[in-house]
Structures are given as C-alpha cells and as structure tokens.
N, C-alpha and C positions, 0 to 999 in steps of 0.2 A: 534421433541421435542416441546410441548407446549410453544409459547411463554407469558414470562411475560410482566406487564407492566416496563417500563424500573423507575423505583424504586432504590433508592440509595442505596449504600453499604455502611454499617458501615465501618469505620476506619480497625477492626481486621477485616472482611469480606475481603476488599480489600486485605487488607496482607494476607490473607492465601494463596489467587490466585496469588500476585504476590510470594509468597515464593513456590509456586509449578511451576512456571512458567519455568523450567529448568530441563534437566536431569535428573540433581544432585543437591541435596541439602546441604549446608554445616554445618559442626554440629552447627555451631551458628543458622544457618535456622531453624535445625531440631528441634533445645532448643524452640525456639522463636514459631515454627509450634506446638508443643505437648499442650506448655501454652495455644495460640488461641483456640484449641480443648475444650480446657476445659471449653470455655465461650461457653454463650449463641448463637447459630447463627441460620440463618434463612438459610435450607441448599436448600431449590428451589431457591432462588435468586442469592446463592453463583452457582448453575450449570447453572441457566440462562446466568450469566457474564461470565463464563468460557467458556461454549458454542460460545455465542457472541464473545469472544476474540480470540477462538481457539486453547483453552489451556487444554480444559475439560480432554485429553489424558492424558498432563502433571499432569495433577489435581488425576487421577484414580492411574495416575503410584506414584506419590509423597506419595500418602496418604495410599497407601495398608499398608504399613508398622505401622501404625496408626489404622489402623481396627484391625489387631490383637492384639490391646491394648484396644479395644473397645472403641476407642475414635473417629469412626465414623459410625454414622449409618447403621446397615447392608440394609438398603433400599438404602441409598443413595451409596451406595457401589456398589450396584447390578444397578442402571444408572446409574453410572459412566463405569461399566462394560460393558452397553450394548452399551451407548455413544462413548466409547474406538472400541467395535468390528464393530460397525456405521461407525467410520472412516475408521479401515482396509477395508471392505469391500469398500467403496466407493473411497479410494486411489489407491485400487489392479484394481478395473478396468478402472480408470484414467492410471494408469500407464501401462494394457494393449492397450491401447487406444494413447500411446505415443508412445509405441514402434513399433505401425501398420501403426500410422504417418512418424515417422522418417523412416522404410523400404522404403516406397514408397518414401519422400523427397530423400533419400541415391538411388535411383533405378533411379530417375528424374537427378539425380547428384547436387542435392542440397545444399549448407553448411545451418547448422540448428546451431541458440545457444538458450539454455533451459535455461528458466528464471524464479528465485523466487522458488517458494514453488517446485514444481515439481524436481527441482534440486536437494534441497536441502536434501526433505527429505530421499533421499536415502546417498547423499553423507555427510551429518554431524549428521544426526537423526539414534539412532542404532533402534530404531523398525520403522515398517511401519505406524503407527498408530497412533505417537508420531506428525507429522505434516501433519494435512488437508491443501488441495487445493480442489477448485471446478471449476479451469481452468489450462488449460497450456499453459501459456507463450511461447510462441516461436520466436526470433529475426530471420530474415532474411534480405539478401543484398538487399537492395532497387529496384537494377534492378532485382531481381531475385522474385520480389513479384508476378507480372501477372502468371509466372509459379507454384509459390508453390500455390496462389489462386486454378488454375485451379486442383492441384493434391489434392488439399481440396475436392473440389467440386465432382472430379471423384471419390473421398473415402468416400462420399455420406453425406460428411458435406453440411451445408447452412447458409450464409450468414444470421447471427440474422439482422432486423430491429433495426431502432434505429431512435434515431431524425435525426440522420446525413446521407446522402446517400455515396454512395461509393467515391463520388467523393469528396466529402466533408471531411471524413475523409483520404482519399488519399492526400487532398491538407492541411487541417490543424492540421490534428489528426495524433497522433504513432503506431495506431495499425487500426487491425479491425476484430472482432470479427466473429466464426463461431462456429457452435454447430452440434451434431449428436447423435440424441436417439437411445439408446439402452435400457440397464437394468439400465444402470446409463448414462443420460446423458452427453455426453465428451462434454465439450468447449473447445474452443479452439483460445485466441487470437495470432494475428497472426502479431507481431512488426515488423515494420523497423527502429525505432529510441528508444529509452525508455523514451523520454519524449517528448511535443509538446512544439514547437517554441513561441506560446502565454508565456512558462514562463519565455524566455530571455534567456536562459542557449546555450552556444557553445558546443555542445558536439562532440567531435572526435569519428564520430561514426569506421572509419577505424581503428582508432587506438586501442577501444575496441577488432575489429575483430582480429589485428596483437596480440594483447597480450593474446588472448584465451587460454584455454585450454580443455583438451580433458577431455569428461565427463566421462571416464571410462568405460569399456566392457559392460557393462548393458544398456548402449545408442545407440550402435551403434560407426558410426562416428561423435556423435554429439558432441558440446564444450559446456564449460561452460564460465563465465567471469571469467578474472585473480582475485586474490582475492580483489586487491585493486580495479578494478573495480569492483566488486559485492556489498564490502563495500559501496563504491559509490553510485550504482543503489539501492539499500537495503533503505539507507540514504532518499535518493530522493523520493525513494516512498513512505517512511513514513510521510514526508515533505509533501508532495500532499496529499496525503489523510488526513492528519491533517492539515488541512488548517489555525488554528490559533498557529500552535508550535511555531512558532520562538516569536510568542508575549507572551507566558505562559512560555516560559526557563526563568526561572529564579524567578520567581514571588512567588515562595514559595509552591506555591498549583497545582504543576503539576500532583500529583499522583491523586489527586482529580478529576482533568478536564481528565486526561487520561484516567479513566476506565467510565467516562459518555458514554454513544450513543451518544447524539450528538457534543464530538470532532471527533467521524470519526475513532479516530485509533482502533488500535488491537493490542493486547499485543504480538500476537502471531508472528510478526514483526519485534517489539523489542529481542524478545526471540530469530530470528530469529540471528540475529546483537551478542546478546551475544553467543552463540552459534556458530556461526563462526568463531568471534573475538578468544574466546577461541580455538575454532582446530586449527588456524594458525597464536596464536599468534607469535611466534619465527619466522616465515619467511614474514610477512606483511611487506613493505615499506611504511612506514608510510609516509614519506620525498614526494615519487612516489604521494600518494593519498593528500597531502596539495598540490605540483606543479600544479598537475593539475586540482585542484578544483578551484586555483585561476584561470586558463587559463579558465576556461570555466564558470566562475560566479555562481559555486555552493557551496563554501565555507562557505557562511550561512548558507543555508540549511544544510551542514551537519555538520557545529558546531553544530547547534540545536540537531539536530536529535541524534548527541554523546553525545550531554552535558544530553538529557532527558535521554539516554541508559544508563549511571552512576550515575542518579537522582533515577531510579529504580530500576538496579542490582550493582549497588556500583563502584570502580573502574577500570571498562573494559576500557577504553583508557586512556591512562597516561594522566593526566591535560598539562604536557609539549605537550605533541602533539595537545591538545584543542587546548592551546593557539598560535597556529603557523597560525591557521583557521582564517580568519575575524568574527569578532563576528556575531552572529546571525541579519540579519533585521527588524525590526519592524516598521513597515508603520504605520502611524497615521490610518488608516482605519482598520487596524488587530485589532488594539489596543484596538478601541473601538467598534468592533464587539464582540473580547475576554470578554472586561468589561460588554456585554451588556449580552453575553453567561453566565457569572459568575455569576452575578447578578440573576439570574432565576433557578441555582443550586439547587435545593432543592427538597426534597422529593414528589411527584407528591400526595400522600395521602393529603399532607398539603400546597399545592401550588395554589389551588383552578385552576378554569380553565380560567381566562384571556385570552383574544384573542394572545399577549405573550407568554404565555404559551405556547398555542393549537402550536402555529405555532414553537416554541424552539423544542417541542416534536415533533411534526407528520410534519410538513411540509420541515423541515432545513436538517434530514437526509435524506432523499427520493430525492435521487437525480443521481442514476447510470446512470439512464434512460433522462438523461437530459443531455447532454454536455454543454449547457451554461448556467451552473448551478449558485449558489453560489460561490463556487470554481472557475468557470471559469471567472463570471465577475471580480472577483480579481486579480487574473492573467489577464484580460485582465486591466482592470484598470493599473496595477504593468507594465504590459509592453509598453502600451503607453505614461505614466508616469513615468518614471523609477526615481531613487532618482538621482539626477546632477553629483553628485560623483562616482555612480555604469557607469551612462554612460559616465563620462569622459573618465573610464578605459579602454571602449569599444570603443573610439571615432578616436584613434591614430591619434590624431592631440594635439598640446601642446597650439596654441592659443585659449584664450577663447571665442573670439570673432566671432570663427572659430566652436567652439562645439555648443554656443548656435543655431546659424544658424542650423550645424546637426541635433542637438534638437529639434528645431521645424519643420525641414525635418521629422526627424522621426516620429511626433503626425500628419505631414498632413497625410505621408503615408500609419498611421496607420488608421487613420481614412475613409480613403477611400477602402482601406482592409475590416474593418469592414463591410462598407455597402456595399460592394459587397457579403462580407460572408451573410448579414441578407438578402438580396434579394434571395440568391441561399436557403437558409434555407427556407423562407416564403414559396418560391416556392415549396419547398419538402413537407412542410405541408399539403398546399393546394392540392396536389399533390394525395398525401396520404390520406385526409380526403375524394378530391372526391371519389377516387379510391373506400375507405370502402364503401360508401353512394351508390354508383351505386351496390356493393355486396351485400348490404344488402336490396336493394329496390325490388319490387316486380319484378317477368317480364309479 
C-alpha cells in the first residue's frame, strides 16, 4: 500500500476508524457510522490510518454493510477488499510458519507460550484476517533459550542484526529476534521475559508459567497466558510502545494524540484489550490482576493503558476496578515531552518545515532499529531515578535514613551498569562498521 504523508485526521475521520475498530458494532455505533458516511471525507487517508493502526480488516468487515446503501465508494470498497485478502494471505502463512516451529520446539521437548497477535487471532478473532501480525512472539524458559535458539537456527531461521549483539540482548534485553524467508517472510521474536529490567517492573516470570494455559488443539502443546496475565502483558505493551500515555490520560485529547504516528500506538492493541476483555468478561479476576500489578510495580502502566481502553471504546473495565490501580505516573520529563509533542500537532500541509517539525515527523518515529532509543533513554533515565516513593515501596527497609543510602546505592550502580553497557555497544559498532568497510573494499 502506497504510503501517505502522515497528514491529520479530521475529528468524523477519526470516528469512523475507531467505530469500526471492533467485531461488532453497536446500534448506537451504527446510527452514529451511517451519519459520518454521509459527510464529506477524504477516503486515502482514512485507509492510510487504518492500515497504519491495523484495523483496515475491522474497517472492510464494519462497513460492507454500508456499501450496500451506497454510502461507500465502490473503489474504496474493492481496497479494502484487497487489504482484507492481504492480510489472510500473509496470516495464513505466519501461522503455517508457527505451527512447523512449535513441532520442532514439541519434538526438542520444549514448553513454548505464544504471545500477542499470533494468539490471539485465532483464539478471540472469528475470521483470519480480522488481526494482522508480522511477527510471533514466542516466550521461553530462560534456561531452555541456548536450545530453542539452536532449533531456530537448524529450522533455517537467522539471527536479524540489530544495534545490539547477542550478548547484549541476552544481558539486557527480553527477547531476540529471528526471521526466515520464504513466500512471506516468518519472524520470529523469541522471549524469555515480556519486558526488560531498564523499566523497573518485578515480573513473576514463574508464576506466569504456573498459571498458563493451553492454547488449544490448533497449537499443538503450546500455552497461552491466564487471562489476567495477558491483560497484563497486553497493558504493558501498549505502555512501552506509547511512551507518553501515562502523561496524555487524562488531559482531554487522548483520542487526538492516539491516532497521530508519532505517539507510537496502534489502535489495533487497544482493539485487542477490548476484545478480550469482552470474551472473558464473567471469569476475569480482576482482584488477581490489581494484587499483583502492585507486587511487581506495574499498576500505573496499566491504570493508563485501561483508563485510555474506556476513553475509546466506552466502559470495558468498571471505574471500581480502575480505581483499585495506583494512578497513572507522570514524570516531569514525559510531561514536557507530551507538551512539546502536542504543541507541533498540526496538519503537516500547514505546519511549514522547521527543523521541529522535520525531526516530530521523520526522525522521533524511526526508532525499531535502535534500542537506545527515545524510549529507552526514558526508561533508562526512569530507572535510575526512580520517584522516592515508587522506591520506598521496593526498598523493604522502614528507616529513611536507611532507603536514602539505598537510593544512592542504586544511581552508583546504575551508573556503572550503564557504562559498561555503552563500552560493549561502542565496541559492537565499531565492530560492525569495520566489519562492512573491509566487505565492501576492494581486494
């Protein structure tokens, strides 16, 4: 799909995508979907965004019923059509590509658990086609990584390049990615934790494993997480990836900043969160997922992450269980990253090109390929700084005089962390740049 410039969406534009953003639409949706139809919109832009969010499926399946009323372009209909059979085909062979992995892990005697998109869209999306993924997530036992590594490798995957080398991501990173071409590229990250220790969080990664569950005859022997862990992990990785939410809950103009490029997120996410929430609302332990968000210091993040999921699709977790969560965090640095982000919102036709600009737009998203990214200095800033209070909690000592000492324990330690990490990075650069310079030089 041709990309556009990333160009803002009108107010009804927005609302269309998020009102298709689901299943099922409700007949207030559908009242409210028929009227937007009928105004004026600009429909490359609206499939750009949907694209971009990963909703375009949701978008094709919402509005068929609308084309028969001729309240959608038959052009736009027919790519939305081809958009929609784009995904089946490129899911179908992800998902062959999963099931030739997990034989081999299951033949190795591997436990495997299947993360995010790849899970899901079989087990709560009734068509194929309804949720893209362009990787699969796969948790593994920490000791059991050298072995599933090596059954990658002999299944003729390879290790993607990155800024980080193996070791690097083995020591500070939760995953590490591998890929295998075919007719569709398979990726394939390959987790031992679901999140990295830069952003402070305790996570029970055992206890995830004891609460598993089985992902159903179409996997194999593989698990998936208990729900209130997926909620969880769902949560968190909306959290990371939107690297200013907890500063924009609440501010009034979240729907605004959510569907820009450069907050990061993806509607298709949040869709992802409503969608779950609804299949299992009646048996979720809601009590389960607050206990232990406090025990592992991710209670913020996912106040946020629930409070934006009801700012967009209405009342999916009861406000009584919000407010059980510690409110969201907002570090003076988010704050006024947000303000500086907000501020430059504007239409890219009329925003003229300031060096501001250029870099809001082209330089702020661009950042997969970077792990000490934007994102990362944040988190790394956040965890060697942590707010007095968040580390009291963590400190299990009751004198004060006792935590500040900690306190400054923990900023030497981090700091010498640090530069041990930037000398082993330099070195991989360097590393690396000879490496290219002697390939590419004459003999």
């Amino acid at each position: 799909m041709v990309r556009l410039h990333n160009a803002m969406l009108t107010d009804s534009e927005r609302q269309l995508i998020l009102n298709c953003s689901r299943q099922e639409m409700p007949p207030d949706l559908t009242l409210q979907t028929s009227h937007i139809l009928r105004d004026p919109l600009r429909w490359e832009r609206v499939l750009e965004s949907a694209w971009q969010h990963g909703v375009a499926s949701l978008l094709y399946r919402n509005l068929k019923p609308f084309a028969e009323e001729s309240l959608v372009p038959s052009e736009i209909q027919r790519k939305l059509l081809q958009l929609y059979h784009r995904t089946a085909y490129q899911n179908l062979h992800l998902l062959n590509a999963l099931e030739a992995v997990l034989e081999r892990f299951s033949q190795a005697g591997l436990k495997v658990m299947i993360l995010k998109g790849a899970a899901l869209a079989r087990l709560i999306y009734r068509h194929l086609a309804l949720r893209p993924f362009v990787d699969l997530d796969l948790l593994i036992q920490k000791q059991d990584f050298p072995k599933a590594r090596e059954v990658l490798l002999q299944s003729g995957y390879r290790v993607l390049p990155g800024l980080l080398s193996e070791r690097l991501c083995w020591q500070y990173h939760f995953n590490l990615p591998f890929a295998k071409r075919d007719k569709v590229t398979a990726h394939v990250e390959l987790h031992w934790s679901i999140t990295d220790q830069f952003k402070g969080y305790t996570i029970d990664i055992d206890g995830l494993w004891a609460r598993a569950c089985a992902a159903g005859s179409s996997y194999r022997e593989a698990l998936v997480l208990s729900p209130e862990d997926l909620i969880t992990h769902l949560s968190l990785h909306l959290d990371m990836h939107g690297y200013v939410n907890q500063a924009v809950t609440g501010q009034g103009n979240e729907l605004r900043f959510i569907f820009d490029p450069i907050s990061e997120n993806r509607l298709i996410w949040f869709t992802d969160l409503y969608e779950f929430i609804g299949h299992h609302r009646r048996s979720i332990d809601w009590p389960s997922v607050v206990e232990r968000s406090k025990k592992a210091g991710t209670d913020g993040s996912i106040a946020s992450t629930l409070t934006l999921l009801n700012i967009l699709f209405g009342p999916v977790v009861d406000p009584h269980v919000l407010n059980q969560f510690d409110p969201p965090r907002s570090t003076a640095v988010k704050r006024a990253l947000l303000k500086w982000l907000m501020n430059g919102l504007a239409d890219p036709d009329a925003a003229g090109s300031s060096g501001r600009s250029y870099f809001q737009r082209k330089l702020l998203p661009k950042r997969r390929e970077v792990q000490f990214r934007l994102i990362r200095l944040m988190d790394l800033w956040e965890y060697t700084f942590p707010p007095f209070e968040l580390f009291q909690k963590r400190g299990y000592v009751d004198r004060r005089s006792l935590l500040v000492l900690l306190y400054l324990a923990h900023v030497l330690e981090t700091f010498c962390r640090f530069i041990g990490v930037s000398a082993q990075l330099l070195f991989c650069v360097l590393k690396r740049s000879v490496g290219n310079f002697l390939v590419r030089s004459p003999q």
